[in-house]
N, C-alpha and C positions, 0 to 999 in steps of 0.2 A: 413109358419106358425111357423116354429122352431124361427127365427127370431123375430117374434113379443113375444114369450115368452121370451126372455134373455131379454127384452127391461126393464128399471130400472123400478119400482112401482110407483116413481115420473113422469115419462113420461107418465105411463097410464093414473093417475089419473088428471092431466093436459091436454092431446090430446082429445080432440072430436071423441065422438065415436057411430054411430048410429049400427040401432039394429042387423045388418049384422055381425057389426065389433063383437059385444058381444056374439054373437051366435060362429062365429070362436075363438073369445077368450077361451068362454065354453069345446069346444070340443078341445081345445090346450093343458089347464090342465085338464082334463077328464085321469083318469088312465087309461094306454093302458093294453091292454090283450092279447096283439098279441104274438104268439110264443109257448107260455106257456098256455093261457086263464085264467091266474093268475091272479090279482087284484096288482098293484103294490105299494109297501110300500112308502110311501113319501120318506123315505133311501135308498131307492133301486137304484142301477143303470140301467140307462135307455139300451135299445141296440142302438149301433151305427147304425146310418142311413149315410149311405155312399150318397146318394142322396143327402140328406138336408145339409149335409157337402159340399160337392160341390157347391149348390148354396147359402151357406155362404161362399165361398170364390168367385164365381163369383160379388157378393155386397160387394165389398172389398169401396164403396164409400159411405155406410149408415154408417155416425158418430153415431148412435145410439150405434152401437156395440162396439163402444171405450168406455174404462173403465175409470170412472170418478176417479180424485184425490181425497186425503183426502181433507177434507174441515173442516175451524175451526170456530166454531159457535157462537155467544154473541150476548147477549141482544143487539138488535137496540137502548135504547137510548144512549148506547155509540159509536156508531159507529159517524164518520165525516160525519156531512153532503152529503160535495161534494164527498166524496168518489167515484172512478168509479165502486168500486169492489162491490156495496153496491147491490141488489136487492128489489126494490121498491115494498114492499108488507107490506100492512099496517096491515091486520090480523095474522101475524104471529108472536111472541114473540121471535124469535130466525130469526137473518138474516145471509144469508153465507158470507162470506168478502175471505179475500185469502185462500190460499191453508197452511194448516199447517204445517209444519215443520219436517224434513224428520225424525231428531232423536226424538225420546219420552225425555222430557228433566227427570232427573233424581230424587230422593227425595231431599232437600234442595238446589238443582240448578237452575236457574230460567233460564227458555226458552231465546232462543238467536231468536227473530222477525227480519228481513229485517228492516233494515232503511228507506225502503218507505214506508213501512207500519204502522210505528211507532203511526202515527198520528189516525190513526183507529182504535187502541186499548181502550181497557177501561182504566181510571186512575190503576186501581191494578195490568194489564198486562204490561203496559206500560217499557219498560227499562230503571233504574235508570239513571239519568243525574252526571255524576261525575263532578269537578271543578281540572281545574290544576291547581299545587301549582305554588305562585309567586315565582320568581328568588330569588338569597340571596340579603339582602340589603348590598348594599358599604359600611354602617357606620365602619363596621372595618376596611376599607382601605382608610377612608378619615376621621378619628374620632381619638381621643384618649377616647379609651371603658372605664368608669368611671362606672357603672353600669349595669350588668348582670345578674337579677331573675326572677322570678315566679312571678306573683302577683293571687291573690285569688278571682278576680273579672273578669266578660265577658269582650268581645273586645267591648260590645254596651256601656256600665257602664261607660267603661272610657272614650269613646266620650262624650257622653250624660252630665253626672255628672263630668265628671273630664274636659274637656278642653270645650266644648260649653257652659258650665253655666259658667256666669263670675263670683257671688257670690263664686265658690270654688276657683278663681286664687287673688280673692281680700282678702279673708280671710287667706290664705295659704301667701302673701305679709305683711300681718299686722301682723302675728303672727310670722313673723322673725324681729319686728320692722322697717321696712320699712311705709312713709306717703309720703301724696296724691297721694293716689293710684288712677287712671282712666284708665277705660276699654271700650274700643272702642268695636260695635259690628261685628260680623262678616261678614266679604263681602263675601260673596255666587258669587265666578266666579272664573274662570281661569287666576292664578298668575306662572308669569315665576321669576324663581329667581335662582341666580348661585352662593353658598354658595364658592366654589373654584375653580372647574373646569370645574364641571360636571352639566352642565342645568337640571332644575326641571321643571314641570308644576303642582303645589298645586292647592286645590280645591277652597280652602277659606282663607282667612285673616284676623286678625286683630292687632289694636296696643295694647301697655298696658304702659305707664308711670308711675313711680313714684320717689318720693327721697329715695336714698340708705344711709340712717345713718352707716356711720363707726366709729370702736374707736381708729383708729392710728393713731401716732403723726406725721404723714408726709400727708402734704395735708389737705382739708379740710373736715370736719367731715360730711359734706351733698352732695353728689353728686347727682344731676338729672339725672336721666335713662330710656334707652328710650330701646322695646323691641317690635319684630314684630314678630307674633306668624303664621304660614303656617300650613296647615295639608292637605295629602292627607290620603284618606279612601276608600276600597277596603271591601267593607261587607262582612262582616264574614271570614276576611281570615287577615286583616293588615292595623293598621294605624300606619303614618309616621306625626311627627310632628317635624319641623324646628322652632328654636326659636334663633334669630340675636337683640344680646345686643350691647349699643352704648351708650358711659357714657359721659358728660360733664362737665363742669371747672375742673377739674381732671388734675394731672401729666401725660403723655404722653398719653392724653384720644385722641388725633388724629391719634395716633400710630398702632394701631389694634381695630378690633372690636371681640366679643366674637361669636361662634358658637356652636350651641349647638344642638345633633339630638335625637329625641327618636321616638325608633320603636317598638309598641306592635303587635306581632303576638298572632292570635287565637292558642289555646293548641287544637291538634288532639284527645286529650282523654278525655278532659271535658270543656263541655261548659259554665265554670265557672271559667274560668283560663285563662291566657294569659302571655305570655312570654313580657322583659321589658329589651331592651339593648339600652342603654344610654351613648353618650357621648359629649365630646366637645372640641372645637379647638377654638387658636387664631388666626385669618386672619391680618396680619400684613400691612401695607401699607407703614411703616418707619423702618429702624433697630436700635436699642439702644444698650448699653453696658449692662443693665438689663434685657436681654430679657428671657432670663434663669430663674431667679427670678420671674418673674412677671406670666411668662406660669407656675409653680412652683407655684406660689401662688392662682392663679385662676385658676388650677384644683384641691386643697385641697380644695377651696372654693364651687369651682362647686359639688362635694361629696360632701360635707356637706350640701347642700342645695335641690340634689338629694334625698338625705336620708330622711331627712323631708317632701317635696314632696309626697316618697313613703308612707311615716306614715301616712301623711294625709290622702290620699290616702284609705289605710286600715282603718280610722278609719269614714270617709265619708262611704264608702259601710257596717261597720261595724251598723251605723245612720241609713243609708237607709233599711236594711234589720234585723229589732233586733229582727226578730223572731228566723234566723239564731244563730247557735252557733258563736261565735266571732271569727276571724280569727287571729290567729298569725302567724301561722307556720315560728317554730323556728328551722324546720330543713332547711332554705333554706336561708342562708347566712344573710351578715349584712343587708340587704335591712327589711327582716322580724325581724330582733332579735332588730331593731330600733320600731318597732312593739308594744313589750312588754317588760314587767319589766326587765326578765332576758336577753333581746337583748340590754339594757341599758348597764346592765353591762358589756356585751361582748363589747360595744363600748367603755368602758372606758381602756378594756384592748388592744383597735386593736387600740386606742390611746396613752396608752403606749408604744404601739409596736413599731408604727409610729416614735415615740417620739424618743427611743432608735435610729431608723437607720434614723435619719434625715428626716422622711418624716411627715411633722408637720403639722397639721391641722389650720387653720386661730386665734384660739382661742390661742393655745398650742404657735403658729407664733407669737401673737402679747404681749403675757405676756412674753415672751423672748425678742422679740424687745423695749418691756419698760425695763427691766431689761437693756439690754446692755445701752441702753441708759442712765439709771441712774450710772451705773459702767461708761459711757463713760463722762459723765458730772461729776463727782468724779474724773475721771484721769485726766482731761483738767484744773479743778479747783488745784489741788495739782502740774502741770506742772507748772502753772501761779505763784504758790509762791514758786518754786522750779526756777524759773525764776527772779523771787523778791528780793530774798535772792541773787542769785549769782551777780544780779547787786548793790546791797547795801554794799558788801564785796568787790567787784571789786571797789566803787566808797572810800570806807573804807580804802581801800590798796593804792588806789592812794591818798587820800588827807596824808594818812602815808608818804608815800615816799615822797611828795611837801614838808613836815613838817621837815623830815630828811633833804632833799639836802637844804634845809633853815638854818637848824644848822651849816652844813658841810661849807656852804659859810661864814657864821658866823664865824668860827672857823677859817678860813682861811686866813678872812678880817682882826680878833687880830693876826694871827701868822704873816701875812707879816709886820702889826704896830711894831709888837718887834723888828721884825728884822733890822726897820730901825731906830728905836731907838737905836741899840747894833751901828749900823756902825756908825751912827751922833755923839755918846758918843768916839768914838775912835780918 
């Protein structure tokens, strides 16, 4: 009898019980009165029955008497399905599932669940999913880094808007003077491509053509240019975009082809932001005596055309969103101060700068390369009649002397006549 009272209140009201069984029930919790003839308090403690002790430990095989664990409770419609742990009781609003967790988890610490349980949780129990960060990209160990900022727009913005619309790569071509611009669309599939050493597998492709109008006097003023645009894209954490320039009828345009990587990571502290390190290399396939020069010249170029780029860039999301305040931020190098008015002027002075230690920008490059050259056509023209003149004095001096030793023979021709005139007379 002691035994069927410890049994849980869930086991009673579940086991079948006819009228015998409620009758011993009755007279189980009935206050005893033995000893004292007291009525005994609900609080009271009972006296030990040495008897009834013994035949609980003789039934040492009724699982009844084992203590149940805690148990963690939630609403059944989120429980999994298949779960095994689930209790199939449709009138009950709260179903048991596993056993809860030995710590009480603490105020603003969120419960640590078993991983197998994970799935039979509600969404708001659930344990947040973290993502690990990607590896460093190689572009500094296979790059010359040409650009390093912030930019003031998401990592989707600049897919979306800045490299998958071709309207912003055709607009961005024609507003540096460059024509027939054509943009191929994008091939959606897996491209391997090996920029120097190192195999890539990009997601997507396309071409982009146009002619490059230049204004220097070596070469022809039109060159046709040809450019294969790769991008891989990793949501929400990193896009990698490969762009392989390849120019024709040009001076030693067989000789290398251009390389050029940009990598935007998403910024950890706002999802409005994204980091922007840019650079590029040339992959040579011949060696010149210009090569110094020419890698020299097509990285001021490559900056300079970066720079623009990024402007556009800011002023496209600046379009897209004019509810927004306008974005310059001018604390964050020349990439932004190209931005707005007073990044203008900082560029005219990181262009003096440039100027003073020899590192000359393509503009700065080629109004000095007209200069020398009109100084060099000036010293070649005054060479020629510094050349003119010494042959006209040289030819002056000799027809002198032919004219002299013509006298001298003269002079010679009457002095031996006398002399033989003096002897003939003697």
């Amino acid at each position: 009898m002691m035994a069927t009272s410890m049994l849980p209140i869930t086991t009673l009201l579940k086991a079948p019980m006819d009228a015998k069984d409620v009758a011993d029930t009755k007279d189980s919790v009935r206050p005893s009165t033995s000893a004292t003839d007291i009525p005994m308090s609900p609080t009271s403690t009972p006296p030990i029955d040495t008897t009834s002790n013994q035949d609980e430990a003789s039934s040492q095989q009724d699982t009844s008497l084992t203590a149940l664990a805690r148990t963690f409770s939630v609403p059944a419609p989120h429980l999994a399905p298949n779960s095994p742990t689930v209790i199939n009781d449709v009138g009950a609003p709260f179903s048991r599932t596993v056993s809860a967790p030995a710590s009480v988890p603490q105020e603003g610490h969120p419960p640590h669940f078993p991983p197998q349980h994970a799935s039979s949780l509600p969404p708001q129990c659930a344990p947040p999913s973290k993502t690990s960060p990607l590896p460093r990209d190689p572009i500094e160990d296979e790059f010359d880094v040409v650009v390093d900022e912030t930019l003031p727009m998401g990592l989707q913005f600049v897919l979306d808007t800045l490299w998958r619309d071709d309207q912003f790569t055709i607009e961005g071509l024609k507003k540096v003077g460059e024509t027939n611009v054509t943009v191929s669309q994008w091939a959606d599939k897996p491209v391997a491509y090996t920029a120097f050493n190192r195999p890539e597998t990009f997601q997507s492709e396309r071409r982009v053509t146009f002619v490059h109008n230049k204004k220097n006097f070596i070469g022809p003023s039109a060159i046709p240019t040809t450019q294969i645009h790769r991008y891989t894209y990793t949501p929400g954490q990193r896009l990698v975009v490969s762009v392989t320039s390849s120019v024709h009828d040009a001076p030693f345009c067989d000789y290398f082809r251009a390389e050029s990587r940009w990598v935007f990571d998403a910024s950890l502290s706002s999802a409005h932001e994204c980091s922007l390190v840019s650079g590029m290399r040339l992959n040579w396939a011949k060696s010149t005596f210009l090569k110094g020069q020419i890698e020299g010249f097509a990285k001021s170029e490559s900056k300079s055309v970066m720079l623009k780029w990024v402007k556009q860039a800011i002023d496209a999301y600046n379009s897209a969103y004019p509810s927004e305040k306008p974005v310059h931020r001018q604390d964050q190098g020349p990439v932004a101060a190209a931005a707005s008015e007073d990044g203008r002027k900082k560029d005219q002075d990181a262009v003096a700068t440039m100027t003073t230690t020899k590192k000359l920008n393509p503009d700065t490059s080629l109004l000095l390369l007209r200069q020398l050259n009109v100084v060099g056509v000036v010293v070649l023209v005054v060479l020629l009649l510094q050349l003119m003149v010494t042959l006209y004095n040289l030819r002056t001096t000799t027809n002198e002397s032919v004219r002299l030793q013509k006298q001298h023979q003269v002079l010679l021709s009457q002095i031996m006549d006398k002399m033989k005139c003096v002897k003939s007379s003697e």
